[in-house]
C-alpha positions as CSV (number, residue, x, y, z in Angstrom):
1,X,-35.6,-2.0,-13.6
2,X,-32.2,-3.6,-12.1
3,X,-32.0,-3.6,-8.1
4,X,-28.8,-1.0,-7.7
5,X,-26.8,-2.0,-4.5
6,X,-23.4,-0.9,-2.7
7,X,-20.5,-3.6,-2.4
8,X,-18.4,-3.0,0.8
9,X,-15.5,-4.9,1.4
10,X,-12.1,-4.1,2.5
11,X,-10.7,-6.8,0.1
12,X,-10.8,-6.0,-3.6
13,X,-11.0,-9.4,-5.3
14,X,-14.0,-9.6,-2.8
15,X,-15.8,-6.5,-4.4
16,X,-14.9,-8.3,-7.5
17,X,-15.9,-11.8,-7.0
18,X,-19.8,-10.3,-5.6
19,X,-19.8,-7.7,-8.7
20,X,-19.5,-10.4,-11.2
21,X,-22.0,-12.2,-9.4
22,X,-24.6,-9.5,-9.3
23,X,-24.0,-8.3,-12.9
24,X,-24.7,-11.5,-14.5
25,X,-27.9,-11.8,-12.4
26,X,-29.6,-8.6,-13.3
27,X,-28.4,-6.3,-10.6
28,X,-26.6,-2.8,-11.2
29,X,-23.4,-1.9,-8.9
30,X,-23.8,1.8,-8.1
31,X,-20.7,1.7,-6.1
32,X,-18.1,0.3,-4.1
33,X,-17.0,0.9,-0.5
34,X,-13.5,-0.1,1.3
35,X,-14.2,0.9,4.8
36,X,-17.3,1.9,6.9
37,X,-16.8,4.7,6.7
38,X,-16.6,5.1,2.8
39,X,-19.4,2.8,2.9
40,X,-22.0,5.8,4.6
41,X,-20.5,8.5,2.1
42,X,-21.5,6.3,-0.7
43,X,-24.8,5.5,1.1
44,X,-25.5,9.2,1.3
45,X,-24.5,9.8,-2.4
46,X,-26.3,7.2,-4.1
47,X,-29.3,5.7,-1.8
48,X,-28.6,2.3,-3.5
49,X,-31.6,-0.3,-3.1
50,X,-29.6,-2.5,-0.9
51,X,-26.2,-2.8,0.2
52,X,-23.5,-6.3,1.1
53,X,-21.9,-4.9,3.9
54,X,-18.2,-6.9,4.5
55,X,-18.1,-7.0,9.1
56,X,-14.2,-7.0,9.5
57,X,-13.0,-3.7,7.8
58,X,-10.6,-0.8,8.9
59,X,-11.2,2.5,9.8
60,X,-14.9,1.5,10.7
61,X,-16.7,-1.8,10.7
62,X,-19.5,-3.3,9.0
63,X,-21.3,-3.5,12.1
64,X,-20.8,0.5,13.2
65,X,-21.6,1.4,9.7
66,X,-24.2,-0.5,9.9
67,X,-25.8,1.3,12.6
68,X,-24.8,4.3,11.2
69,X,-26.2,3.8,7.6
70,X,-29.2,2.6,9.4
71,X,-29.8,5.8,11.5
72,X,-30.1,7.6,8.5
73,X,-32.4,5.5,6.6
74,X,-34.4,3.2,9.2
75,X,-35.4,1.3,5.4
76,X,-32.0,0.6,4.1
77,X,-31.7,-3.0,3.3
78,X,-28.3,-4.3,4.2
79,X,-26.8,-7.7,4.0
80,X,-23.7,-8.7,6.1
81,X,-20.9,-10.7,4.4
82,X,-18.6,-12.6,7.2
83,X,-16.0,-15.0,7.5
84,X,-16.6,-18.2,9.4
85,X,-16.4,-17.7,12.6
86,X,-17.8,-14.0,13.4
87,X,-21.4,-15.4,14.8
88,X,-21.2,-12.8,17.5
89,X,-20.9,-9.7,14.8
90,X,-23.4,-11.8,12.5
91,X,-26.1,-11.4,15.7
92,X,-24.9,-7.7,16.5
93,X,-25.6,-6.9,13.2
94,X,-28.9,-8.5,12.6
95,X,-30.2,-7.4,15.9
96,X,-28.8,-3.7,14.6
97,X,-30.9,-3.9,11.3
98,X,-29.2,-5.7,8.9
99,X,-31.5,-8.4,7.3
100,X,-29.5,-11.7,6.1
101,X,-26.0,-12.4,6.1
102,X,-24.0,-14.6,3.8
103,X,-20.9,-16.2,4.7
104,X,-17.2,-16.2,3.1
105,X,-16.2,-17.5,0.1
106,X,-19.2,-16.5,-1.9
107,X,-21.5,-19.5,-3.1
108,X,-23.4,-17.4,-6.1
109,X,-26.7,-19.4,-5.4
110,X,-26.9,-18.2,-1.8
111,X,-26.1,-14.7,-2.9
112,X,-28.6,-14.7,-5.2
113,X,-31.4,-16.4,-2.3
114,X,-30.3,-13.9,0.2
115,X,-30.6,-10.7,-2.3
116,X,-34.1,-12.0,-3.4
117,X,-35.3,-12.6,-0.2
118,X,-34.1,-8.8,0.8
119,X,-35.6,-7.7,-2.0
120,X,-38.9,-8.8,-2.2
């Protein structure tokens, strides 16, 4: 059965670039998130098996949503997607819960490593 995970990232070609990666690799895109805060309704709606969390959005950020996702469901396996750069969000996040992180522009083979090891 395919993993099903959440994509949130305010920038679209983002979504699209990680949605083409994850389709042709087995894995089924239950939804996709522009803000924290869309990112926990979504959560909530379709308890995906893991979610790519973007860290620099409006309205809320990765890392608040993050926590937030996380208070819900102390099992939800999130990965963090940052720019260069954001090392201090990177640690805020991991030490919040989040399990990996993979850093912008998307290199498909370390998607792919960092959504296996989450998954195993």
């Amino acid at each position: 059965m395919s993993k099903r995970v959440l994509i949130v990232d305010d920038a679209v070609f983002m979504r699209m670039k990680l949605r083409d990666i994850l389709e042709k690799n087995g894995y089924q895109v239950v939804a996709e998130a522009q803000n924290g805060v869309e990112a926990v309704e979504k959560f909530k709606q379709e308890k995906p098996d893991l979610v790519t969390m973007d860290i620099t959005m409006p309205e809320m950020d990765g890392v608040a949503a993050l926590k937030e996702i996380k208070s819900q469901d102390k099992d939800a396996k999130i990965i963090m997607c940052s720019a260069m750069g954001q090392q201090s969000m990177v640690m805020e996040a991991i030490q919040s819960g989040a399990l990996d992180f993979i850093v912008k522009p998307f290199d498909t083979d370390r998607v792919l490593q960092s959504l296996e090891r989450v998954m195993r």
